[in-house]
N, C-alpha and C positions, 0 to 999 in steps of 0.2 A: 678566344681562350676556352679551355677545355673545360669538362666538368672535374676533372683528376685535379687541373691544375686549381679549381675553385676551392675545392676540399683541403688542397694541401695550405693553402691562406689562409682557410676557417683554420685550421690545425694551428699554424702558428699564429695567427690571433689571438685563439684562448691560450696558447703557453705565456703568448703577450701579457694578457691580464691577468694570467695563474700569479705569474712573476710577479707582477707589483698587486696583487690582492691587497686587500684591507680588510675583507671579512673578519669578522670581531673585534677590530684594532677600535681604539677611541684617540681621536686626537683634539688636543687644545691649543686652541691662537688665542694668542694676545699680543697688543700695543703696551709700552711699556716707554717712559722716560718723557720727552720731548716729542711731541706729535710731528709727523714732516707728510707731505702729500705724497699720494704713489701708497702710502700703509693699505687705503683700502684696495686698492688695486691687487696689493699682496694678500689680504684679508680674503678678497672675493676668490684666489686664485687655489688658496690652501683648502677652502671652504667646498668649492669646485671636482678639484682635484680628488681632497679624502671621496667626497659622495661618486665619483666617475670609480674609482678602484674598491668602493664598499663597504668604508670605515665609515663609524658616525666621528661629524664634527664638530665641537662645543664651541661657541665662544665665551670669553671667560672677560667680562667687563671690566674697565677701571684697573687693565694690568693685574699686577700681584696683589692690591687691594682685593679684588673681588675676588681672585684665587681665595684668599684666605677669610674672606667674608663670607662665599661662597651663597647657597640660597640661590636665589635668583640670578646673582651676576653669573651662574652659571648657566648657560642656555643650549640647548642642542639646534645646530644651525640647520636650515633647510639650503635649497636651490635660490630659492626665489629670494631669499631674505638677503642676496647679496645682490638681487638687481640692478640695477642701476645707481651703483657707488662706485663704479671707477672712476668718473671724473670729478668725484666729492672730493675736494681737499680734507686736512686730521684726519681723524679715523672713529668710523662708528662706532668701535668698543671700547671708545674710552679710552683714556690714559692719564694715571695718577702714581704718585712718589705713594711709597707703603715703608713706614718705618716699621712696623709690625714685621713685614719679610724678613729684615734684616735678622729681626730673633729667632730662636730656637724653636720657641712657643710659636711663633707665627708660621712658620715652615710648617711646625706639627700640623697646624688645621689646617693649613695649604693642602699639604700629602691626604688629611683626612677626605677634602673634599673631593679632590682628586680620586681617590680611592671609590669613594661611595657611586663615581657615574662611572668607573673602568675607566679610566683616562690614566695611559703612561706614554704619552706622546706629547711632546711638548714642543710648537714650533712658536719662539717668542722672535716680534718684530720689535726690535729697539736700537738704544745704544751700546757701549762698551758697560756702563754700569749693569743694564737688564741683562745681558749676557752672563756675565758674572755672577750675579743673581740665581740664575739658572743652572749655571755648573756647577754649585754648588748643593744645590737643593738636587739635580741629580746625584752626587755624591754621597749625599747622608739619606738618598731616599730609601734605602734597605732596610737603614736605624730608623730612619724614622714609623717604620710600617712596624718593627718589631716594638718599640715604643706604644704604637697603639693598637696591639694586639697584648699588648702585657695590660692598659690602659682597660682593655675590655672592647674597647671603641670598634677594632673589628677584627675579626677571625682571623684562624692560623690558615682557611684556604685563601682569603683576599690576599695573605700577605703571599702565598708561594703565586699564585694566577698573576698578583702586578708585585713580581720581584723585583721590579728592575726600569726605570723610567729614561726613556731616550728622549735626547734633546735638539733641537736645530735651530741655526738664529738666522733670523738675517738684521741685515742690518739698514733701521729707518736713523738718517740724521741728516738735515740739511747742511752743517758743517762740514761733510766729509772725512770726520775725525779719526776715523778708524782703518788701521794699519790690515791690508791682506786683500784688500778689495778696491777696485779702481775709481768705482762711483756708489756711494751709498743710495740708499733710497729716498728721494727729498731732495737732492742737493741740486738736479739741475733745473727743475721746479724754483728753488730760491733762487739760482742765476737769474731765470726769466724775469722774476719779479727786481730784481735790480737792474738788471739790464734795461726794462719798461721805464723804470724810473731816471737810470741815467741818459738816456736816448731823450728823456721826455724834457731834463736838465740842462741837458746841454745846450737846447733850441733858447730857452731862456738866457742862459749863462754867455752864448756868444751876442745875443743881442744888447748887456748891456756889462759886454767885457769883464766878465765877473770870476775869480776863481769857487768853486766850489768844494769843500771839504765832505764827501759823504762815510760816515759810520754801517760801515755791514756786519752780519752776526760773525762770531767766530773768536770765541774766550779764550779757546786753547789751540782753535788751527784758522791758520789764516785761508783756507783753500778757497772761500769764498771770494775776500776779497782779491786774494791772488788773478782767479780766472776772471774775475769783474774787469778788472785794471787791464786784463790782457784783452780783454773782449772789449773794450772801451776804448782802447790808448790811452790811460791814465798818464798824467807825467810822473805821478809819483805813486809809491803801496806801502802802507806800514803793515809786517807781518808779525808776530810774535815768535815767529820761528827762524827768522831772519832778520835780525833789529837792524837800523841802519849805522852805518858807522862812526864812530867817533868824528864830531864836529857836521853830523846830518845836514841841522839847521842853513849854514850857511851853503851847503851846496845845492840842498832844496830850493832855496832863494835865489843860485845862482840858474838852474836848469829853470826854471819857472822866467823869469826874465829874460832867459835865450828864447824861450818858447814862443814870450810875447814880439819879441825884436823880428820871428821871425813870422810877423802878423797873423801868430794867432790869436782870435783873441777872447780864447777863455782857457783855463786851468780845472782840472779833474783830480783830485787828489782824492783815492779812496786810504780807507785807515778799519781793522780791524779792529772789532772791542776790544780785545785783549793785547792789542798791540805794545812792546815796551822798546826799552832801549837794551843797549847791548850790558847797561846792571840790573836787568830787570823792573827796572821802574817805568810805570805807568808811560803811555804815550797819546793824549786824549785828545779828541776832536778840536776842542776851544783852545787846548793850548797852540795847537798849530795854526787856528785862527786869529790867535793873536799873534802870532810869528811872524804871517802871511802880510798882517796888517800890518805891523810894528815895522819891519824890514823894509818891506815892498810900496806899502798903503793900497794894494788893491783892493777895492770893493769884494769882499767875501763872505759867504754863506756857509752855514752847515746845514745839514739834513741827515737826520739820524731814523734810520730805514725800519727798525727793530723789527716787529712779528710778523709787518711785512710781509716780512721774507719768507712765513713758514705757512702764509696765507694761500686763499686763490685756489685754480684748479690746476692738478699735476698735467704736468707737461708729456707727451707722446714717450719720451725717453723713459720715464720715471713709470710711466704705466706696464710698455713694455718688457723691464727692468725689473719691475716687482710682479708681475704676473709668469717670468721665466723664474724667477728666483722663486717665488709661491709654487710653484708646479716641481719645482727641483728639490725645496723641503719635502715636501710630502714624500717625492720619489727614495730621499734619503732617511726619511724616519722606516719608511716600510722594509729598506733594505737592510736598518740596523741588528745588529745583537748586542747582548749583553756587554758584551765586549767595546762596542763603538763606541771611543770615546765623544764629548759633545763639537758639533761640528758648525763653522759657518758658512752659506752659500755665500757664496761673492764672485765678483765678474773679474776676469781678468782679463785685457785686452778685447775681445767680443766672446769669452768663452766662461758660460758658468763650470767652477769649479767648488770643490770641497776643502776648507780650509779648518786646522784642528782651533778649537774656540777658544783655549789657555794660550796657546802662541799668539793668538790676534791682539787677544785682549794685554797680552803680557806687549806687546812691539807699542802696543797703542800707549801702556801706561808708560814705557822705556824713553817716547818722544817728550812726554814731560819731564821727564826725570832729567833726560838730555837737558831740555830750555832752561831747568830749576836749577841746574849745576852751571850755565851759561856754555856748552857744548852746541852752538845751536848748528854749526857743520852738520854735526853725528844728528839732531833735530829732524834736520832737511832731509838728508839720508833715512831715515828711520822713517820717516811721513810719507816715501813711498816712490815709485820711478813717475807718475803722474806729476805729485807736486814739485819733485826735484826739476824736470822737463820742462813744466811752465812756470816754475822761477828763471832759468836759465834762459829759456826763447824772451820772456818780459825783459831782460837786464839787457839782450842783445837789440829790443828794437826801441827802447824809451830812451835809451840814452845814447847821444852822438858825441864820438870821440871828435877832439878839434880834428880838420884836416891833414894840417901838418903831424899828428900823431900816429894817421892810420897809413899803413904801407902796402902804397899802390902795387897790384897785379899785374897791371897794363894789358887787363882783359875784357873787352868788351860783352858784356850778361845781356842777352834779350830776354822778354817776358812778354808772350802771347793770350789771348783768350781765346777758345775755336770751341763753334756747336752754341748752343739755348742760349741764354742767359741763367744762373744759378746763385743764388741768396748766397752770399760766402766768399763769392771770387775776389770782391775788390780787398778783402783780409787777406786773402791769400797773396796779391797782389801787394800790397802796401809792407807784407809781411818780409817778402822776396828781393822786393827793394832793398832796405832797408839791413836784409842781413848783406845782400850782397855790398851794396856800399861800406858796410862796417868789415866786409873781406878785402876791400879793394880795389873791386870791382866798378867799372863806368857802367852803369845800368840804364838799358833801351828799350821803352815801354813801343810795342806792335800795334797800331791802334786799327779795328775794324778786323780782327782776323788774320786769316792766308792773301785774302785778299786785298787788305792793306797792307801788307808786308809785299806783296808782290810790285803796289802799285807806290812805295819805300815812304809810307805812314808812320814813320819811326823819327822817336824823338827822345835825345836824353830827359830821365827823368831822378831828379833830386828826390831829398829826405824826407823837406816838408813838403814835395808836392802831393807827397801820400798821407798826408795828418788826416784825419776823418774818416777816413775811407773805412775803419773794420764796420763801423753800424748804418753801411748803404748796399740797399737791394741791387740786384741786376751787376750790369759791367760797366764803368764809369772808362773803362779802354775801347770796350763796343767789342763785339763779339758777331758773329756769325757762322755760318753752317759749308760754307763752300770751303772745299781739299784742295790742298796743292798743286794735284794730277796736272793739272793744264798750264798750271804758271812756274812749272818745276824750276825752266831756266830763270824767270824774271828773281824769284825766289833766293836763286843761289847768286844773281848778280846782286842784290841788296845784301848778303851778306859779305857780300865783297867788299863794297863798295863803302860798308860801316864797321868793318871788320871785325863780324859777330864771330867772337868765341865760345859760345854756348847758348843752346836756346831753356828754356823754361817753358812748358804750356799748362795751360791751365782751360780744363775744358772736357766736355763729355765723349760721347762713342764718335765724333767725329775728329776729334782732336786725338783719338787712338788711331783710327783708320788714316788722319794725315801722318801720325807718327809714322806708320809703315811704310808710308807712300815715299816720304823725305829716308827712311832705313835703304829701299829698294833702291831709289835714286842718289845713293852714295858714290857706286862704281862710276855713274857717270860724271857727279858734279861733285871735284871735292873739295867746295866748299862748305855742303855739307855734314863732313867729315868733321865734325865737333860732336862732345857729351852734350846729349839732349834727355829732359825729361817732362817727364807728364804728370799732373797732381791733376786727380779724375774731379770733374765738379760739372756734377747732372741731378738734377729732383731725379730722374729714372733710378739712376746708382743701376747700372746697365754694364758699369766698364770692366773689363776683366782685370784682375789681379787685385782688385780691392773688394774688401766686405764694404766701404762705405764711401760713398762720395758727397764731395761738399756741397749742402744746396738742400739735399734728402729730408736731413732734417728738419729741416724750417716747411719742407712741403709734407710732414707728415704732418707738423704740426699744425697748419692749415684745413688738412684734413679732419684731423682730430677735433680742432675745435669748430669746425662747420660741422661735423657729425653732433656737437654736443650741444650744437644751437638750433639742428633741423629736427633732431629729436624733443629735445625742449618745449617746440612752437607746436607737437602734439600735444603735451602736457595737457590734462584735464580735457581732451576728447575722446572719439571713440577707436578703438585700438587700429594701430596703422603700421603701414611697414615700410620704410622710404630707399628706393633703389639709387643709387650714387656711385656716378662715373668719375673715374681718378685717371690721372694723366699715366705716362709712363712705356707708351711703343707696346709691344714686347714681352716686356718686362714685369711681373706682377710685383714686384718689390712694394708700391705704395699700397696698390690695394688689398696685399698680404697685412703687411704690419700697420696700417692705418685700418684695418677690421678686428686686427689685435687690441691696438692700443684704443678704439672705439667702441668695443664690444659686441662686434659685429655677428652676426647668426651664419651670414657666408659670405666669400668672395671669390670670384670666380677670376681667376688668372690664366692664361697661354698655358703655362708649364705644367700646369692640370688641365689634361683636354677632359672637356665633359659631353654628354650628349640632352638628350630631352628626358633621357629617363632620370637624370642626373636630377633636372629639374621641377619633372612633376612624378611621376610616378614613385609608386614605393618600390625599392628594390632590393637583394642583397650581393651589392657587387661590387668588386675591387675599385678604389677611390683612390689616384692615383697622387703619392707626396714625395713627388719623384725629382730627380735631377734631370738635365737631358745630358746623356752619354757623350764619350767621344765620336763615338759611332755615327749620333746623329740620330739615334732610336730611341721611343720614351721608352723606360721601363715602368711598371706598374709593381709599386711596394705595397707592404698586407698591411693596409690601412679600409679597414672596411667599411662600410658605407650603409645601413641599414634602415636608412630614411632620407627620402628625398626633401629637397629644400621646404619644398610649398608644403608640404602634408606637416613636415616637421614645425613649422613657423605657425599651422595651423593648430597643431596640438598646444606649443606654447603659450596660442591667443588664448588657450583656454582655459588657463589660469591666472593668479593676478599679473602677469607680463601683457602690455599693453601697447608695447612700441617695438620693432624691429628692422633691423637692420641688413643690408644687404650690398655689400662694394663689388663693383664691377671695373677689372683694368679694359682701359678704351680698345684694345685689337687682343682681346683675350679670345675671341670665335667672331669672324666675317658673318655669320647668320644673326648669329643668337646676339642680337644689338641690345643695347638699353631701352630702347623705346620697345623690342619685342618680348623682354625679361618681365619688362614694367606692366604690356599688358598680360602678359601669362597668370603672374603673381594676380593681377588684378582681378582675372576670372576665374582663377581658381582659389579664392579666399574669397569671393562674393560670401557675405553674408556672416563672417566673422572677422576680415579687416581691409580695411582699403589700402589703395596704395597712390606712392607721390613720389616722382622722381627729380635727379638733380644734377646736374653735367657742373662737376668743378671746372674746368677748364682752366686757363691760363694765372687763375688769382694762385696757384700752385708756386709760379715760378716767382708771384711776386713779394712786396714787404722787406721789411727788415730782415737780414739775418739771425738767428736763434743762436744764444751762446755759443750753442754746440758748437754749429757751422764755425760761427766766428773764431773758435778755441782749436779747432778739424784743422780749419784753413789758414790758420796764424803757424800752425805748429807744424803742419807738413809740410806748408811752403818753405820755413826755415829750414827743416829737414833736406827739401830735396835743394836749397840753394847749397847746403854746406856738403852737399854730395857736387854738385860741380864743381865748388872751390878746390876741394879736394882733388877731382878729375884734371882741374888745370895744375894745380899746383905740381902732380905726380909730371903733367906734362913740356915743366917751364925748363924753355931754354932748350929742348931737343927737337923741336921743330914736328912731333910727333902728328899724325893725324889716325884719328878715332874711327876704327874698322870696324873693331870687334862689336859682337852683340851686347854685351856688356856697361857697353857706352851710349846705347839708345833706349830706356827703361822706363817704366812705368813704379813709381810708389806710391802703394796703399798699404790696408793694412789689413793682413790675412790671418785669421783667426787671434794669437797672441802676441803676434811678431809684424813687425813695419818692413817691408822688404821692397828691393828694388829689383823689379823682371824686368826682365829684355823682351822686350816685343816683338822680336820673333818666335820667343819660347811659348809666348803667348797666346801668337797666331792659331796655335796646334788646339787652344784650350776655347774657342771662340766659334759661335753659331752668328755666322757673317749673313746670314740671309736673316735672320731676327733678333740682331743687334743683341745678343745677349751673350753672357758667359754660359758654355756647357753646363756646368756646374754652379749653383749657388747655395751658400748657406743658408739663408733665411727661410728654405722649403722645408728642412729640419724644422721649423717652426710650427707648418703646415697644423700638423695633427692637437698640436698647443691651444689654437684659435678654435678648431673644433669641438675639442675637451669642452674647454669651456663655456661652448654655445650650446652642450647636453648632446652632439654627436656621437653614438656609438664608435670610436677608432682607438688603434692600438695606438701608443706611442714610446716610440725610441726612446730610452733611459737615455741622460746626459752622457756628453763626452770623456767627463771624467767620474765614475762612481765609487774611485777611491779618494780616502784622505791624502793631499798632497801637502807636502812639508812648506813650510812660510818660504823658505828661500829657495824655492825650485825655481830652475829660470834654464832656459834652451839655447843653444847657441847662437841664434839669430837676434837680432836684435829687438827686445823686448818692445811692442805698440800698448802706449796708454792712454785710454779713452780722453 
């Protein structure tokens, strides 16, 4: 690279930072409402952020209490004083109800105190109430400034210098109660914490045949328990937003009793605090326990989960989630004017966006209003294309229509696994059944692969032979790594021979590469010549056409909470810095976003090639947070690089930071290994910190499934099953056979949309010698991780930096988290 071309990066660098400057800006965070985990994660990110762009940052204690108390709960935040709080569940500054805010009076000293440090920046982390709260107090903040300049309290320049107070929310509630956003912050933190418990109930409940009734949070939205029951197999869910229908009871009793007839032998019934009937009356734990009993006489239990749920350490998603969302407030307070009305960051699909904070909040109070009037249709609707999605997937797989009710297809479904094994698949799998038998379909489980499909491992599989399957690790069908190349003919004689009308795979980069193999080999064999699809499911998340695959999740979390226990076991020694090998090929996906969500100082990935000076030397040179081309060439983006790892890690030891971090993907550089990282770090911090390294290895791929996976894999798979039904049904009775590219695809889900590619479109977009996609999102993230480990880099403003209206939506088919 040139010296010309160096200068011209410096160039656009500092326009980088010009742009989002913060020089004399003051900004204040606060927690507000209901505490949920992930707040500090957002806490630390805002705190990070203002001091990276040059504003100072206040925390402001105890919410709008200590706004308006002000004194001490007002504090100006450093670097360091947000250390090592991401993986603290609540949030360190407090959060307390303030009826004082509510008044006029109380606003005035709020504004007063606000006024006296230069704060008209306001990024509040809460609910639909604290928002509200907010938007308001930006609205009379003009009045209220002329009020205390008539007061005497302070001057006619304070009032023209802070004319004008911008706002930004985001939103912490583990409920998910709030309308404009796909996942709040908190909410899949609470999953984990029920899911722990119902996994941990069930082991009990089947051993002594027991139904269970468990109580989850959720006064005005059922979302919790909704994804619980779907991530569980509940046989039953009371929602508040969906009451059950007139004469419930008795068909409770009746599905419960099929359940057991059909030996299984326990019952999962979750219920919603606020769950009622369809006249809005109460629907409570005990009474359904006396139902259960009175009806049935099963031995039943309740368990009521309460704070639970809002306990514990936030989950890899939620830290993530709130540290994009933290970095994105700030980017939008600094972008505001006078004019901006108040805005909320919220995720749509995988994409933060800007949503106006009177619309949210107004959709959010509309869903009440719906349920108080008994509209609870318009309810569901209104709560959002997330919870509408898995009410509809849960009604399709917990309840089986008698046989003689449902009208046969006379189409044979297979379902394969191919490649690792991945936390998630057997959901996706049970998922797939389950819708396909409720289409009509004769569904044929592949057991072992290509390789047992070759060697005709295929065996009908019923309803309930799938009951248990969403919360067990690994493949319960057996999975492996070899392609069809070799067995192509034996392949197409078992499909012969069983008369597969469709395949389903389920499976990572090798289950893409036999997709193409079986595409390729149509001309010859047409048998074939059937709609096929693939739902991607690898810890790597390697596969093209999807931001996310099933399995990812649960290995970040892994990650995550091994970073937060290796770090820990320093605790009260002398400062250290522990190097940690993450699985993944290729592909730096885990040790990208698991130094994210761990709070990592580096990680070093393939898609960033680095050299030695990267490593130890100080330098000032381009730091590459690049995609790889079509081309097949890295490009190098003006993300600049101003201090090497070691020297940087070295200055940090030399304050109160005591611990650090460092992720390495396993085939990130053939030289530069773990064991040669480990001793570099090691000789070059002699004398200010040592070092201890950690090969995660395989415990990545194993464990339980993580909500997520479970809720990914439950919801795709029905997706792409009712994409075949469809395929057959276009083709019944014309004897058609499946040519086009269109009929062989790949569904994931690409930025805000779920879409199905043909993998040959595909072929064009994929780096076949390092199992990766050209292109990946999550490099965008790159410069995020470094922000906030005190790296000098420019970073990319979001994808969207205008306000977009509540109801905007694309013509593709909308994908919710």
């Amino acid at each position: 690279m040139d010296d010309e071309d160096v200068a011209n990066r410096k160039v656009s660098f500092r326009k980088c930072l010009e742009h989002l400057s913060g020089a004399g800006k003051a900004i204040g965070v606060l927690t507000s409402g209901g505490d949920a985990q992930g707040m500090n994660a957002a806490v630390r990110a805002v705190v990070r952020m203002g001091i990276y762009v040059g504003a100072k940052v206040y925390f402001i204690y105890e919410g709008y209490q200590g706004m308006v108390d002000g004194d001490r709960n007002i504090v100006e935040a450093s670097w360091e004083s947000v250390s090592s709080i991401l993986q603290v569940g609540g949030t360190i500054i407090g959060s307390a109800r303030c009826k004082a805010f509510r008044t006029r009076e109380g606003r005035l000293r709020a504004a007063h105190n606000l006024v006296q440090r230069g704060i008209t920046n306001l990024c509040v982390i809460g609910g639909d109430g604290s928002l509200t709260g907010a938007n308001i107090f930006r609205k009379e903040w003009s009045g209220l400034l002329e009020e205390l300049a008539q007061n005497g309290e302070i001057d006619k320049e304070q009032v023209q210098k802070h004319s004008y107070l911008n706002v930004v929310g985001m939103v912490g509630s583990i409920d998910n109660d709030f309308c404009g956003t796909d996942m709040t912050i908190g909410t899949d933190s609470a999953l984990h914490r029920i899911i722990e418990v119902v996994d941990a109930i069930m082991t009990t409940a089947q051993s002594h045949q027991r139904t269970f009734v468990l109580e989850v949070m959720g006064r005005h939205c059922g979302y919790l328990a909704l994804v619980s029951a779907l991530a569980c197999g509940a046989d039953w869910v009371f929602l508040p937003e969906s009451p059950p229908e007139e004469g419930w009871q008795e068909n409770m009793c009746i599905k419960l009793s099929e359940n057991r007839a059909r030996k299984k032998r326990l019952n999962i019934i979750i219920v919603a605090e606020g769950a009622i009937d369809t006249q809005n009356k109460p629907i409570t734990s005990e009474q359904i326990k006396e139902l259960v009993v009175k009806q049935l006489g099963y031995d039943t239990r309740v368990t009521i989960l309460g704070h639970v749920q809002r306990g514990g350490t936030p989950s890899a998603f939620d830290r993530i989630l709130a540290s994009r969302m933290g970095v994105e407030a700030v980017v939008a307070l600094l972008q505001a004017t006078p004019e901006t009305p108040a805005c909320v960051v919220s995720l749509s699909g995988n994409q933060a966006v800007r949503l106006p904070l009177v619309e949210c909040v107004q959709m959010t109070q509309d869903v009440q209003r719906a349920m108080d009037e008994r509209r609870f249709k318009d309810a569901v609707r209104l709560r959002g294309r997330s919870f509408e999605s898995n009410l509809n997937t849960y009604k399709r797989l917990a309840i089986k229509l008698p046989d003689d009710q449902i009208v046969k297809s006379n189409c044979n479904v297979a379902i394969i696994n191919v490649g690792a094994p991945a936390a998630g698949m057997n959901a996706a799998v049970r998922s797939a059944v389950r819708v396909g038998i409720a289409d009509g379909h004769k569904m044929l489980a592949i057991y072992d692969g290509f390789e047992g499909f070759a060697k005709g491992q295929i065996k009908e599989i019923g309803w309930g032979d799938v009951g248990g399957w969403t919360g067990q690790g690994g493949s319960i069908l057996g999975t492996k790594r070899t392609l069809p190349g070799k067995s192509l003919e034996d392949i197409a004689a078992q499909m012969r021979k069983h008369s597969i009308n469709a395949l389903l795979i389920v499976g990572g980069f090798e289950a893409y590469l036999g997709l193409l193999e079986l595409s390729a080999a149509r001309d010859k064999y047409e048998e074939l010549c059937v709609p096929m699809v693939m739902v991607p499911a690898t810890v790597s998340n390697n596969v093209p056409g999807s931001d996310f695959s099933i399995g990812a999740d649960t290995a970040l979390n892994t990650i995550t909470d091994t970073c937060d226990r290796i770090k820990q076991s320093a605790s009260g020694t002398k400062r250290r810095v522990f190097i940690i090998e993450t699985m993944g090929g290729y592909c730096g996906y885990l040790a990208n976003m698991g130094g994210l969500a761990a709070g990592a100082d580096a990680a070093y990935i393939f898609e960033e090639p680095f050299d030695i000076r990267d490593l130890q030397k100080a330098t000032s040179r381009p730091c590459s947070a690049s995609a790889y081309l079509r081309s097949g060439t890295w490009t190098r983006t003006t993300v600049m690089t101003t201090e090497s790892n070691v020297e940087h890690l070295t200055e940090k030891m030399k304050t109160t930071i005591q611990r650090g971090l460092v992720l390495r993907n396993e085939s990130c550089n053939e030289n530069y290994t773990t064991d040669f990282i480990y001793q570099l770090y090691s000789e070059e911090g002699k004398g200010v910190f040592d070092c201890r390294k950690n090969v995660l290895g395989h415990m990545q791929q194993g464990g339980a499934p993580s909500p997520f996976d479970r809720n990914f894999g439950t919801k795709i798979s029905a997706r792409a099953m009712q994409w075949i039904s469809t395929k057959l049904k276009e083709a019944l009775g014309k004897g058609k056979r499946f040519m086009s590219d269109d009929s062989i695809c790949v569904l994931g889900i690409s930025k805000r949309n779920l879409l199905f590619q043909p993998v040959a479109q595909l072929r064009q977009e994929t780096d076949f010698e390092h199992r990766i996609p050209k292109e990946q999102w999550w490099l965008k993230l790159r410069p995020l991780m470094k922000i906030l480990a005190k790296y000098k880099v420019s970073y990319e403003v979001s994808d969207s930096d205008q306000l977009e209206p509540m109801h905007h939506r694309g013509h593709e088919e909308p994908a919710a988290i």
